[in-house]
MDTraj code that builds the backbone (N, CA, C; nanometers):
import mdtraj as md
import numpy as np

residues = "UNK UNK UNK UNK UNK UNK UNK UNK UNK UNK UNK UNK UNK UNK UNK UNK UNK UNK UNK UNK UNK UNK UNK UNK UNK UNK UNK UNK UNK UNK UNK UNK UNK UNK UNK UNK UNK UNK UNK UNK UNK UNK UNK UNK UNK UNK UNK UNK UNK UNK UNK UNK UNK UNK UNK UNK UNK UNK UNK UNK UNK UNK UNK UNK UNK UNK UNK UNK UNK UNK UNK UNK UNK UNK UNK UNK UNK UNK UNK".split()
xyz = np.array([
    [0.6074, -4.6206, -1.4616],
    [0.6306, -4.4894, -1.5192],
    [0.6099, -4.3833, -1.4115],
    [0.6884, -4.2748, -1.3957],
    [0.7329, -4.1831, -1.2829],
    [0.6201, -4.0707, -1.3256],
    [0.5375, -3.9931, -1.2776],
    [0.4365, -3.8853, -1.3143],
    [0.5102, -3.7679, -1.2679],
    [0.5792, -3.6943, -1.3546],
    [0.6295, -3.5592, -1.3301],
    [0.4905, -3.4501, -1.3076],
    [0.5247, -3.3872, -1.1896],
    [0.4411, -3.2613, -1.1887],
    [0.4138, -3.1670, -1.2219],
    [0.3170, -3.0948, -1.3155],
    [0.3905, -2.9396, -1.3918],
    [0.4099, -2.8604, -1.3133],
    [0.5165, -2.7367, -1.3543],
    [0.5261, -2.6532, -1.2900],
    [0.3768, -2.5648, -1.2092],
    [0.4359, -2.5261, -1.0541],
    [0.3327, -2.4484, -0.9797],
    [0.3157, -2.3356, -1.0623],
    [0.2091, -2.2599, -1.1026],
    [0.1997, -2.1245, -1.1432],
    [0.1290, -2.0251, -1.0741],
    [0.1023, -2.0881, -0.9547],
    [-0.0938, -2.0143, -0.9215],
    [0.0294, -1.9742, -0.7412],
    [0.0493, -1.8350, -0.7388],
    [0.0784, -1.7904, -0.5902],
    [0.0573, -1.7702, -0.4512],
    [-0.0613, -1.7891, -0.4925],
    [-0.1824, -1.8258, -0.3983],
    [-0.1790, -2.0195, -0.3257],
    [-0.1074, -2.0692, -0.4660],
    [-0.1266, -2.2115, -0.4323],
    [0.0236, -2.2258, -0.3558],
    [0.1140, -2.1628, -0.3685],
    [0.2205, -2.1458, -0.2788],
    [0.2333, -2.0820, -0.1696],
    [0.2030, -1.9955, -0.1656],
    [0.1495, -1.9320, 0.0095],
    [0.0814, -2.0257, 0.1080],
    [-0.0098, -2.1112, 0.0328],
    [-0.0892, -2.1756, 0.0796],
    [-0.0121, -2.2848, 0.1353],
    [0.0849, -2.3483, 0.0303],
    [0.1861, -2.4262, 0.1117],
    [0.2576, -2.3972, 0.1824],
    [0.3531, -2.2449, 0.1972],
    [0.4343, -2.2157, 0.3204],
    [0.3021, -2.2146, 0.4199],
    [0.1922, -2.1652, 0.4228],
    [0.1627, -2.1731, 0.5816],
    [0.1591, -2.2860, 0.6395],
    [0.1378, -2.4030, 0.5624],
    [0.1573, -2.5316, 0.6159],
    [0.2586, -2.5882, 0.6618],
    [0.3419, -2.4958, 0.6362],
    [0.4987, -2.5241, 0.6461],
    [0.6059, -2.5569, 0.5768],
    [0.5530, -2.5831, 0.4074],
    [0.6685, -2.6199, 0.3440],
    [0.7716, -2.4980, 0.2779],
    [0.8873, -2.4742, 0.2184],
    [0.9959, -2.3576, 0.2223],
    [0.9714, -2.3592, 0.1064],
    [1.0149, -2.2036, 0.0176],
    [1.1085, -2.2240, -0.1234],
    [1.2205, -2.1867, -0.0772],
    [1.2514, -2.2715, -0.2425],
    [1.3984, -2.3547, -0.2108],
    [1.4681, -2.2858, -0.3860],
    [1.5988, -2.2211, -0.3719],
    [1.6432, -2.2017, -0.4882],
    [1.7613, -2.2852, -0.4996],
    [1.7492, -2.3343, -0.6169],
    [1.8932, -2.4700, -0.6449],
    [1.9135, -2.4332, -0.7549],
    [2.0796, -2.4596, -0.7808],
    [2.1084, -2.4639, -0.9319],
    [2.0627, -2.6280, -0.9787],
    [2.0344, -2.6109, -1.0879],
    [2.0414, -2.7439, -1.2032],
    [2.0900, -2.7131, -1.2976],
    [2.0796, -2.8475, -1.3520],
    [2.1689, -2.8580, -1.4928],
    [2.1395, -2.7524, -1.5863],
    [2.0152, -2.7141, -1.5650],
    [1.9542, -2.6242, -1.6776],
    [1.9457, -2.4958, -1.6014],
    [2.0293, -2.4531, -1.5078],
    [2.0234, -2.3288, -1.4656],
    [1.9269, -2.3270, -1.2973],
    [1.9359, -2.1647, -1.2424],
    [1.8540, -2.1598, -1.1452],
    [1.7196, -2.2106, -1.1237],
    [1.6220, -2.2398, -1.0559],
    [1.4856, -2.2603, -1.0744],
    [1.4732, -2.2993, -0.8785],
    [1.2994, -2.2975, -0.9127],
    [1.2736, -2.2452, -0.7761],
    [1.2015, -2.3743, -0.7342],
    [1.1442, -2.4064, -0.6241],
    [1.0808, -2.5272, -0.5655],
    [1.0026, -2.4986, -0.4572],
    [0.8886, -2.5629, -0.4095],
    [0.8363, -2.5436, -0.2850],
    [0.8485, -2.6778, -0.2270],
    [0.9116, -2.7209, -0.0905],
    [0.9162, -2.8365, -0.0716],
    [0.8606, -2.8742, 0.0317],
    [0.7622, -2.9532, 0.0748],
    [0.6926, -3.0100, -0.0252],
    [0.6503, -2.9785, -0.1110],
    [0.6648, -2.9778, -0.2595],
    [0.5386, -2.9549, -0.3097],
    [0.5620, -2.9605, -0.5051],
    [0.6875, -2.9096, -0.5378],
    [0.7201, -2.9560, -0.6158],
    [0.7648, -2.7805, -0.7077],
    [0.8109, -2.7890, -0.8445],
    [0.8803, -2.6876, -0.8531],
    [0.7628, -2.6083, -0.9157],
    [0.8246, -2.4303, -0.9091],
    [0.7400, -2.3337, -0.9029],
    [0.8290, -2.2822, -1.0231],
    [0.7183, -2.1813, -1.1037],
    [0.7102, -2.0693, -1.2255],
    [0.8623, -2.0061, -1.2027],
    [0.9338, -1.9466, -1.2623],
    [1.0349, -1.8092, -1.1865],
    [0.9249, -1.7019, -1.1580],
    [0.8381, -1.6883, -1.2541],
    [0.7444, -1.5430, -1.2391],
    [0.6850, -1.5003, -1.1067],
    [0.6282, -1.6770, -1.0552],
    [0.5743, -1.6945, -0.9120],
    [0.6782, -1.7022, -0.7886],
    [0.8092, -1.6826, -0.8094],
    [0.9018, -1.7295, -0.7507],
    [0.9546, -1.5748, -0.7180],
    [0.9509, -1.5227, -0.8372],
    [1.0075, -1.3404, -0.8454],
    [0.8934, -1.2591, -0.7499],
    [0.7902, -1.2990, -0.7707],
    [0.6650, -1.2334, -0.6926],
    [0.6632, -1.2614, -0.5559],
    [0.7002, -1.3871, -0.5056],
    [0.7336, -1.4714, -0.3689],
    [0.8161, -1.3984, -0.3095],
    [0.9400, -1.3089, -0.3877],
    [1.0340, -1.3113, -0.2869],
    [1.0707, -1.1750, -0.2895],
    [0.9370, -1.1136, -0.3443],
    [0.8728, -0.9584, -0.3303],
    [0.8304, -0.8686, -0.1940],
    [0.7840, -1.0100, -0.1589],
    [0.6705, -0.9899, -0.0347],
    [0.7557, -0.9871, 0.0622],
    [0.6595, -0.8777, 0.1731],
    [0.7593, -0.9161, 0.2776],
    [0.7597, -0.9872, 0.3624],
    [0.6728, -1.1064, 0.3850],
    [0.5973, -1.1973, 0.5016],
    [0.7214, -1.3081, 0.4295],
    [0.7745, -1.3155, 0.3464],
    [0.8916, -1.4038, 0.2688],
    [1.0300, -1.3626, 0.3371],
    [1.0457, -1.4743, 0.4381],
    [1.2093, -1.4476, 0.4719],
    [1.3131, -1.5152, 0.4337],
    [1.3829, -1.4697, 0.4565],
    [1.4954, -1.5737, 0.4204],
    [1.5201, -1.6909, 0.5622],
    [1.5357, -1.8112, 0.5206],
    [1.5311, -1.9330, 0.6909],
    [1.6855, -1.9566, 0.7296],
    [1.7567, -1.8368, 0.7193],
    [1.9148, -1.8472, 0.7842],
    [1.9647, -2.0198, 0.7479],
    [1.9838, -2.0756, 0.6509],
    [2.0284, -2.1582, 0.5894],
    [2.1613, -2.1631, 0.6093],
    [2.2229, -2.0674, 0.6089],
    [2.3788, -2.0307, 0.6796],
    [2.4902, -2.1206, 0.5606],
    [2.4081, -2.1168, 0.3969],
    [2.5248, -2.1284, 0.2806],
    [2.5920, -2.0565, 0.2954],
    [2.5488, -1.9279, 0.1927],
    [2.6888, -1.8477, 0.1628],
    [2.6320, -1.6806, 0.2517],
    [2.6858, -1.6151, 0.3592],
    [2.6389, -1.4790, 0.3713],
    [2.6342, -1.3848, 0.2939],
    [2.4821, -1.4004, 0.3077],
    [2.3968, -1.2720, 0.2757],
    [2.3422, -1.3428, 0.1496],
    [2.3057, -1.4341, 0.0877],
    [2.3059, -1.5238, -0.0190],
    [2.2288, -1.6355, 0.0398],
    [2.0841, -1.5895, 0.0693],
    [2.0066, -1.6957, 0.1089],
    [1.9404, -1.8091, 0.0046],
    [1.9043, -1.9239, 0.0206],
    [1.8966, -1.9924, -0.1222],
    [1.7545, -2.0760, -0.0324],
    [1.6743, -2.0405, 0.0807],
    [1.5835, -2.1227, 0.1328],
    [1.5142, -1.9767, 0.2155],
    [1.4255, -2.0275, 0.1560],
    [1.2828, -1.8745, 0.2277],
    [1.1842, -1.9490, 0.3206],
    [1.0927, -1.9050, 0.4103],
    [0.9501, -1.9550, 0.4499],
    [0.8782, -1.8420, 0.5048],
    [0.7710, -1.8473, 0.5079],
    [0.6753, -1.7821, 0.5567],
    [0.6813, -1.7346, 0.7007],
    [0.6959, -1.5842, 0.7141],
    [0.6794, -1.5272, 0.8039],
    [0.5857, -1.3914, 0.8803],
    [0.6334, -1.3108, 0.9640],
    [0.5428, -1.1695, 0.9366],
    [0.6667, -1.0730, 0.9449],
    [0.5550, -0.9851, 0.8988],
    [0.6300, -0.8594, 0.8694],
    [0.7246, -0.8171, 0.9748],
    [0.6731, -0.8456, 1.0688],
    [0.7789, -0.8113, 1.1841],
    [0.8946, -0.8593, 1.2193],
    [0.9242, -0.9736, 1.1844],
    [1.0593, -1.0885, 1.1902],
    [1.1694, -0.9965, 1.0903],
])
top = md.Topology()
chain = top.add_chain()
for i, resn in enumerate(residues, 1):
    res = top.add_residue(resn, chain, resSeq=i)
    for name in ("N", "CA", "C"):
        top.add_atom(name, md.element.get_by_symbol(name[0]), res)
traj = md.Trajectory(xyz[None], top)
């Protein structure tokens, strides 16, 4: 039996993973948009809307569609 993870809710617990290095990641699914930290597993929208508030949150030139970034990571303000 496969152990699904609940959703991340805590923003703090995601920051904590970009400094380690892992990205959010926005994908469509079957059931619509939703957000992910990878590693790490999928995140709130609420925590996801707040994530991509900040400005230390860049977009990682993913180079999908311009100007339509769908992959963020942790940066500084200055980048």
């Amino acid at each position: 039996m496969t152990k699904i993870r609940a959703r991340i809710t805590n923003a703090s617990e995601v920051v904590e993973l970009m400094r380690r290095g892992s990205i959010l990641m926005r994908m469509h699914t079957s059931t619509g948009l939703r957000s992910f930290i990878e590693p790490g597993g999928e995140i709130s929208p609420a925590v996801a809307d707040k994530l991509l508030k900040r400005p230390d949150v860049q977009p990682s030139g993913d180079g999908l569609f311009p100007g339509i970034s769908q992959t963020f990571k942790l940066g500084s303000h200055s980048e």
